[in-house]
N, C-alpha and C positions, 0 to 999 in steps of 0.2 A: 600702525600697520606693519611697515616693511622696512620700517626708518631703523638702520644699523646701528647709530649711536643711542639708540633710546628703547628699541621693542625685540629687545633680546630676551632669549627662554633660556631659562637653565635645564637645562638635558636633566639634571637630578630631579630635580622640582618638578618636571613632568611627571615621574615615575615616582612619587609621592604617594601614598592615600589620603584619597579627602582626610580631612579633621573626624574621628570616630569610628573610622574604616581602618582594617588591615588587609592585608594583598591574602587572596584567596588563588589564583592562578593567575599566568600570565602567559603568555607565547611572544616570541619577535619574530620576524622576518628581515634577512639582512644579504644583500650580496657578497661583503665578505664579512668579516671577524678577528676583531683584533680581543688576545686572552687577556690582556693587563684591562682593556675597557670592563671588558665581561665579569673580569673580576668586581669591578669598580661599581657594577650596576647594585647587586643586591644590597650596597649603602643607602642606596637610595629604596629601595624596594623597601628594605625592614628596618632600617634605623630614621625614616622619613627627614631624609638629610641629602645635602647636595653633593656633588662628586670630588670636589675640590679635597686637599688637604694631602697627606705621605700617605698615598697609596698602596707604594713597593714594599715588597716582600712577603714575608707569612704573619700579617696580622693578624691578631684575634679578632678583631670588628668583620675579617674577610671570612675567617672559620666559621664563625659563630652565625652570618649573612648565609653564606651560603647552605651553614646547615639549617637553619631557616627555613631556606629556600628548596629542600631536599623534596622532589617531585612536583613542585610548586612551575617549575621553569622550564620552558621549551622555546630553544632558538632553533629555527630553519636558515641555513644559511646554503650555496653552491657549495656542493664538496671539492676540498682544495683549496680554497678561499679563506683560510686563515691565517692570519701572518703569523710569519716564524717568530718570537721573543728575541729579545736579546740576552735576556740572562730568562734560566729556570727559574720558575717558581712551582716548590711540590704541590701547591694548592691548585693547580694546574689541573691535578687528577681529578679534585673535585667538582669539576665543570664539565666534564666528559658526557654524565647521564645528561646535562640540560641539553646537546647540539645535538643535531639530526640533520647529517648532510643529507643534500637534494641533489641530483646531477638533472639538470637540463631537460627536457622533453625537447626532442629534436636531434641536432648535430653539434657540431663543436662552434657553431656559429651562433648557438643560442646560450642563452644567460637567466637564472632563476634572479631575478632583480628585485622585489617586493623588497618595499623597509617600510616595517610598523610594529607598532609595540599593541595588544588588546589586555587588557587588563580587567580581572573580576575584583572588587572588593568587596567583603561584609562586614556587618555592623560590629567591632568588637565587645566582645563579654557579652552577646546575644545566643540562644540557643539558636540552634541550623536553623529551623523552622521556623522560627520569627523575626531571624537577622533580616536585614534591609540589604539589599542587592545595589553595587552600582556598577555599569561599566568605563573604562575609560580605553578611549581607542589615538593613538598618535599615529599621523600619518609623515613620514619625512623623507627628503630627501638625500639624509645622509645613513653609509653605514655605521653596523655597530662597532665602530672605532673612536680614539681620541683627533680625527682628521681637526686638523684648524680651520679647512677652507668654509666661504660663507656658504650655508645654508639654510633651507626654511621647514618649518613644522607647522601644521594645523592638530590641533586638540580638541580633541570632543569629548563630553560625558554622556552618559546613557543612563537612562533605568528599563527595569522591566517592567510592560504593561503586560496585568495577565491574559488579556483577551490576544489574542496572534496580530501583532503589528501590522498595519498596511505599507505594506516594503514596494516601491519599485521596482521595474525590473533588473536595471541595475543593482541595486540591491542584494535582491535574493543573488544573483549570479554574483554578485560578491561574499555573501554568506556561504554561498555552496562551496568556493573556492578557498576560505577556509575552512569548510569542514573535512574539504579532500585532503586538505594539508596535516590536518591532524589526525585522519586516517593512517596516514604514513608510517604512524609512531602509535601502535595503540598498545603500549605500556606505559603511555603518559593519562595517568587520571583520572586528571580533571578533566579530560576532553569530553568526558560524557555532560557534563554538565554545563558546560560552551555550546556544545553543540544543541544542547535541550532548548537554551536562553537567546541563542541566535535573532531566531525570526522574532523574538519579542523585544527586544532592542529598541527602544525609542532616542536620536543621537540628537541633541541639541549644537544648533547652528552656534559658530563666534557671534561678536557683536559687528555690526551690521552687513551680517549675510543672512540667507536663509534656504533652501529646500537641500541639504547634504546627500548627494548622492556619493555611494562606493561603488569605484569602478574596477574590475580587473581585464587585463590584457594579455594576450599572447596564446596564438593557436586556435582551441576551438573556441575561447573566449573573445577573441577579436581585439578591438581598439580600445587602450582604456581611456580614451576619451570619450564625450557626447555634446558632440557639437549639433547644434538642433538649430541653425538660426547660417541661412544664407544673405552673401550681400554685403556684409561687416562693413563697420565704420571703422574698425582698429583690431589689429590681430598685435598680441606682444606674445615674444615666444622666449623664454631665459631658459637658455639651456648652455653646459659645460661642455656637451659634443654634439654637433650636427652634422658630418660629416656621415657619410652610407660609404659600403663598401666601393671602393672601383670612389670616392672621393666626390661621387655626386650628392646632392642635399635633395633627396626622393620622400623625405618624410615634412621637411619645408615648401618643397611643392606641392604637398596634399594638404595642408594648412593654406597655404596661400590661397588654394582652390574655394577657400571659402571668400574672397573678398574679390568685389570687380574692379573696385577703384580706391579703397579703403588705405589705411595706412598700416604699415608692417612695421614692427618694432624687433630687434631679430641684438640678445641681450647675451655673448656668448664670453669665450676667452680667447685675446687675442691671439694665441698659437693655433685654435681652432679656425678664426676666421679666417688668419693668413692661411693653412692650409688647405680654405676649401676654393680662395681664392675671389677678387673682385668682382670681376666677370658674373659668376654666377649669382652674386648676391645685389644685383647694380640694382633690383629691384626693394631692395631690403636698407631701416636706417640700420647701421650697426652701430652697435655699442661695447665696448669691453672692458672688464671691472679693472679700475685703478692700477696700476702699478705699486703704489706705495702701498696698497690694501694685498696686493700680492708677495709682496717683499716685505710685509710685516711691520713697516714704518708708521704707519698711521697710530696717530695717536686718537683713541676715541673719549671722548666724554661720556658718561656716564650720567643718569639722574640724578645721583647723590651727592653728583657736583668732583668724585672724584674722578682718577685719570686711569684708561689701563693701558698698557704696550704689550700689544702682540707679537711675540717673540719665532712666529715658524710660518713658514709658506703656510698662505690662505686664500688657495685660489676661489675660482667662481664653483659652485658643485650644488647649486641651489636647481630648480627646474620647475617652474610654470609657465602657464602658458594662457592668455586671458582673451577670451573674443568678446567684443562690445558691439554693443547695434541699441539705438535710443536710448533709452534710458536702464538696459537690459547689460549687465556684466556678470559673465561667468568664471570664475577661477577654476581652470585644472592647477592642483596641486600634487605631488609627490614623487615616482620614482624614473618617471620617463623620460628620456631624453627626447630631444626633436629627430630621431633619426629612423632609417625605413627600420632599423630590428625593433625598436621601440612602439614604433606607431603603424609600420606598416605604410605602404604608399598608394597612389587613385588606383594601380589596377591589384594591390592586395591588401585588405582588412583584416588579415591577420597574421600578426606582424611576429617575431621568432621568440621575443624576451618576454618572460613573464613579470608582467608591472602591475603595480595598482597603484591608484591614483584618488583623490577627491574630487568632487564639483561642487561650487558653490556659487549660488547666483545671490546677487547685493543692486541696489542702484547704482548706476552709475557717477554719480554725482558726490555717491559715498566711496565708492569700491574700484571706479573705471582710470583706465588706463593712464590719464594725465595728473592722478595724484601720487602714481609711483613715481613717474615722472620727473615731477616736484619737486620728489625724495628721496630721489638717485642722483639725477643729474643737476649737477652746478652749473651756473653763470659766470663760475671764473673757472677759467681755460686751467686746465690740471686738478680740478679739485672736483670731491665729488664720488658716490659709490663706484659708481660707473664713467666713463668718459669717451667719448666719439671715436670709434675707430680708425687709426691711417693703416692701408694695409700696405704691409713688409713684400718681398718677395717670396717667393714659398723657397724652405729649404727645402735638400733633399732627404729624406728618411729610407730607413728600411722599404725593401718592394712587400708592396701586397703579397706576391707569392711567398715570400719567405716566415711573413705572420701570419698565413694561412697553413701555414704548415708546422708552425709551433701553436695553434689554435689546435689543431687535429691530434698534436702530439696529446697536450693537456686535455682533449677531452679523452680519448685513451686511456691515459691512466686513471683518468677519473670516472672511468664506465667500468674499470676492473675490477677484479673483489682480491682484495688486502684483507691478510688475515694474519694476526699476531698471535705465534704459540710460545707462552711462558713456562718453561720446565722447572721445576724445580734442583737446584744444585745440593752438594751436600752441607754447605754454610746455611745456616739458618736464614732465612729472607733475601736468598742470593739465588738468580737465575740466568738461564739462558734464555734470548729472544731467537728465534725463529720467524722468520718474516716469510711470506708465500704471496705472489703475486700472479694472478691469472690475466692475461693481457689476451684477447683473443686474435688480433693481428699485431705483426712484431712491429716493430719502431722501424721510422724511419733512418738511415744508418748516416744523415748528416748529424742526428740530434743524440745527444750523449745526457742521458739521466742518471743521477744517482742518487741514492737515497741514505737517509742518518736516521738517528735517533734524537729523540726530544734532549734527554738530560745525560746522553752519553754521548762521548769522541769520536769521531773518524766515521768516515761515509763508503757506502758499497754500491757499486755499479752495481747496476740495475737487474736482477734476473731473478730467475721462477723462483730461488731458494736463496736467502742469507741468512745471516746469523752472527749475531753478537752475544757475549760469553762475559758473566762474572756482575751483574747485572743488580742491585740493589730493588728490592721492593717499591720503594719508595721514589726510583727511579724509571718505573715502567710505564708509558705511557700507551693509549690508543690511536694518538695524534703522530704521523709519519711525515717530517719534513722531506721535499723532493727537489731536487735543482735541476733543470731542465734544461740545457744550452744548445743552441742551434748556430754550426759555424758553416758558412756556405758562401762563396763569390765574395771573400773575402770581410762579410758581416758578421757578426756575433750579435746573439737574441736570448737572452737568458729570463727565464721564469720560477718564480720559489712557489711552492706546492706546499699545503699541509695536509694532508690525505689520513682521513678518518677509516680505523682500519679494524674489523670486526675483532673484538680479543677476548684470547681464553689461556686464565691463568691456572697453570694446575695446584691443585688444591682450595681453590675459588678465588675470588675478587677481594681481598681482606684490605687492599690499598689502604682506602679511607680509614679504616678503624688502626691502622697502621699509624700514620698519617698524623692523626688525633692523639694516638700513645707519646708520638715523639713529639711532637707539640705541646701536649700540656703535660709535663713531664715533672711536674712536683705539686705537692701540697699547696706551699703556696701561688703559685701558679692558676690552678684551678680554684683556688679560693677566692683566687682576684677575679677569676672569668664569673663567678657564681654574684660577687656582690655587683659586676658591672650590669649581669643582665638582671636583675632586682630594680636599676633603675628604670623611675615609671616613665622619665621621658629620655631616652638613651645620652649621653652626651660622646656625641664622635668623637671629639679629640681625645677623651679619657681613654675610650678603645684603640684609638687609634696609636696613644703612647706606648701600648701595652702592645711588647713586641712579645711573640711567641719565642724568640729564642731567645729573650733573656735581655735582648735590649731597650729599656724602657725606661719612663720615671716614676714606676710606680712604686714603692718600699714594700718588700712583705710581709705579712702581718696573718696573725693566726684568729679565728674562729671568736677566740673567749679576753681580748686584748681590747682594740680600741676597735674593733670592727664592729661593725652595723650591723651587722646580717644579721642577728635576731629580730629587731626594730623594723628590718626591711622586709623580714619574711610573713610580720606579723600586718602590715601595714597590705602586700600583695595578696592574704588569703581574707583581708578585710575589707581591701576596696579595687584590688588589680586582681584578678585572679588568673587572667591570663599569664603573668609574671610565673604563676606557679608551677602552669605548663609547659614555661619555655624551661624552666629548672629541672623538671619531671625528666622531658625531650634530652637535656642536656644528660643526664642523667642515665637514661636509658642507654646513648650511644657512649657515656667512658666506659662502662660496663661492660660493654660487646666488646670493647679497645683495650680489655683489659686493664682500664686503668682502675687502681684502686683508692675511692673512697672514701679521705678522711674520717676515723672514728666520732672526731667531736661535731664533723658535721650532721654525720647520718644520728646521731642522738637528736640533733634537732629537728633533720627532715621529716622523723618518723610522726611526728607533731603534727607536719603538715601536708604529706602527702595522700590523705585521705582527703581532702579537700581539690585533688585533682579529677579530673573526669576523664578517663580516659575514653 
């Protein structure tokens, strides 16, 4: 179940296609975004491989994934919400079309929280119409980032029944709520085709749960929980913050509200409990995940017998929440915290962050509260996921006022319209940025913002008009880093922004086909890209040796030598024919990228490209 050293998911492996399926569309949901993860995904999406291995830099495996993935991908994250990099990556650019910032419903107090991945696949090498439909839906509580801290996912598959599914109510007001999201973006798609498939959706329960309801919360959708059973034997509540503004626990109170005499299990992180204090929680067991599982020290075993060492802070950032009564256990799982913006408290059910969530009911005997228990907590004093809380005294932190006022700053600029004008210079693929920002109330004048550019030097205080000069194509981005500082009564509060900013390049958008030119930028280069994607079962690390600029271990070799490609092209238009489209696709965009062609290939493709279907 929950047991750390043993019932670990690989984040890639979820984003897998069944065995015979290829990824037809997919959407996430994420609070924030980190670009080196987002990078990392489409390995898994099209090479059906896990995320591990050298990542950094302009890999082919990453060019080739995401051109793959060209329309196929939509992430919803808060706008702002992306981490700045530490170094550029131009491939940066090509992740631009898949993100669709969201700002908030509400004020600067609320938060678009959702994190899940929906996944379509079909049957591969089937016509449309005969293909076999699956869906696959991840619910998590982590963002789309490389975070280390512990967290949990439930996994679901789906088929389609063609009669209209019998959905609950939960349900459907979960289906609606992604099809308002995909409304957002209606230059994505596949969205018509998600949204057709929705209400026919049948999701299979894990092993020993059963009736899957999808919840969502925040505003007119309410609580995404469904707690339906008064009186409880046991309430357990894991969450990384429980703390409401003003430092009361208003969303622990409306939980508790369901038990009269029951046991409270309350699973958080010890900076949190000491900050919400004893006192208030004298009614609550606490628990707070290990030190040494926070400080990276744990060593865990593995099934296979071997050892790993977690090398980076890994705090608590997992979040359910499990009410029991006889033989009756229900799991909320996914993105809510225990607090009032999350859940809302007894006199408000609709709470400010937009979350969703799972429920899933199991017996107890299988699924109830004392066999996490079990599985967290040790018998020897220090050891163990989790360990008894002693509470500290509370430090003192930043005042509330002053984080409510770098809250209001960031949601300001994130309600603004950012608009990036690219001129052209008289150097060939060289421009001037033009940055325009409409704020419709000024800044507060303790807080000092400025803004920079992705893949260029030096930063500009903040105002209606700036500009940067002498500017590389290949160095333009959409994505507007912001550094926000707030110095007041002697604090400092600093927050990094990435702010998604509407853009328009004169003479049009040619980035990507840009991009692509200076990437594969010889003969044999692209000869090596042509024979890697000919294989029928991809091998990562051969893509992944193969560095676009030239550092790799792969030897070059032409067409009519020791190279395969005839062997392989004839083997693809005989029993892969999909192979021949991805060649085709490849194809079509060096073309547009002016890249040009080798002669001795195109004598061979003209053999086979009649056998593609466009």
């Amino acid at each position: 179940m929950l047991v750390p050293d043993s019932n670990r998911l690989d984040y890639g492996e979820q984003l897998n296609p069944p065995e015979g399926y290829e990824l037809s569309a997919a959407i996430a949901t994420s609070y924030s975004v980190d670009l080196n993860t987002l990078l990392a995904v489409p390995i898994a999406l099209c090479f059906s491989d896990t995320l591990d291995g050298d990542l950094k830099g302009e890999k082919l495996a990453l060019l080739e994934a995401i051109g793959q993935l060209k329309g196929k991908l939509k992430v919803f994250y808060q706008k702002g919400n992306i981490a700045c990099p530490s170094e550029y990556n131009r491939l940066f650019t090509l992740l631009e079309p898949c993100l669709h910032a969201v700002v908030p419903e509400g004020d600067g107090f609320s938060s678009f929280h959702p994190k899940l991945w929906l996944m379509r696949f079909v049957e591969t090498n089937k016509p449309a119409k005969k293909a076999k439909v699956v869906y696959r839906l991840i619910v998590l509580s982590r963002n789309l980032t490389f975070d280390r801290s512990w967290d949990v996912a439930a996994t679901f598959d789906g088929v389609i029944e063609r009669e209209k599914a019998k959905l609950s109510e939960q349900n459907l007001q979960w289906n609606k709520f992604i099809k308002e999201l995909l409304d957002k973006d209606p230059k994505f798609e596949p969205a018509k085709i998600i949204k057709k498939e929705l209400n026919h959706i049948i999701w299979e329960a894990p092993n020993k749960f059963k009736d899957v309801e999808l919840l969502v919360g925040g505003g007119k959708n309410g609580r995404p929980l469904n707690i339906d059973q008064q009186d409880l034997d046991v309430l357990m509540v894991v969450s990384p913050f429980i703390k409401s503004t003003g430092g009361g626990i208003k969303g622990l109170d409306w939980l508790a509200s369901f038990l009269s005499g029951g046991e409270k299990y309350l699973f958080s992180r010890a900076e949190e409990l000491n900050a919400v204090g004893e006192d208030k929680l004298i009614d609550w067991q606490c628990y707070a995940i290990n030190d040494d599982v926070v400080n990276g020290e744990e060593r865990l075993e593995l099934n296979d017998g071997s050892t790993a060492q977690t090398q980076q802070s890994q705090n608590l950032h997992a979040k359910i929440i499990i009410t029991q009564k006889g033989y009756k256990t229900s799991w909320h799982m996914g993105s809510a915290n225990a607090t009032t913006a999350a859940l809302g408290d007894a006199g408000n059910g609709n709470p400010r962050n937009t979350e969703t969530m799972v429920r899933m009911t199991g017996d107890t005997r299988k699924v109830g509260c004392s066999v996490l228990m079990d599985q967290w907590i040790s018998e020897k004093e220090g050891e163990g996921l989790f360990v008894k809380h002693e509470f500290q005294p509370l430090k003192i932190t930043e005042s509330e006022s002053l984080k409510a006022l770098l809250r209001k700053t960031v949601y300001q600029l994130i309600s603004a319209k950012w608009h990036l004008k690219c001129i052209q210079e008289d150097e060939e693929n060289t421009y001037t940025l033009k940055l325009t920002v409409n704020i419709e109330e000024a800044i507060n004048a303790d807080v000092n913002v400025q803004v920079e550019q992705l893949a260029v030097q030096g930063s500009r205080q903040l105002s209606k008009g700036m500009e940067w000069v002498n500017v590389d194509l290949s160095n333009i981005s959409a994505l507007i880093p912001v550094i926000v500082t707030l110095e007041k009564d002697g604090s400092t509060l600093v927050e990094r922004l990435m702010i998604e900013s509407t853009l328009d390049i004169e003479g049009g958008d040619i980035r990507h086909q840009f991009i692509l030119k200076n990437l594969v930028d010889s003969n044999e280069k692209l000869l090596d890209y042509i024979r890697l994607l000919l294989q029928v079962y991809p091998d990562k690390n051969q893509w992944l040796s193969f560095d676009c600029n030239g550092q790799g271990d792969n030897e070059s070799s032409i067409v009519f030598s020791d190279s395969p490609i005839f062997e392989q092209l004839l083997i693809a238009a005989s029993r892969h024919p999909n192979l021949l489209q991805r060649i085709a696709s490849l194809i079509d965009r060096l073309k547009a990228s002016g890249v040009e062609i080798p002669d001795e290939f195109s004598a061979l493709w003209v053999h086979f490209e009649k056998e593609v279907k466009h």
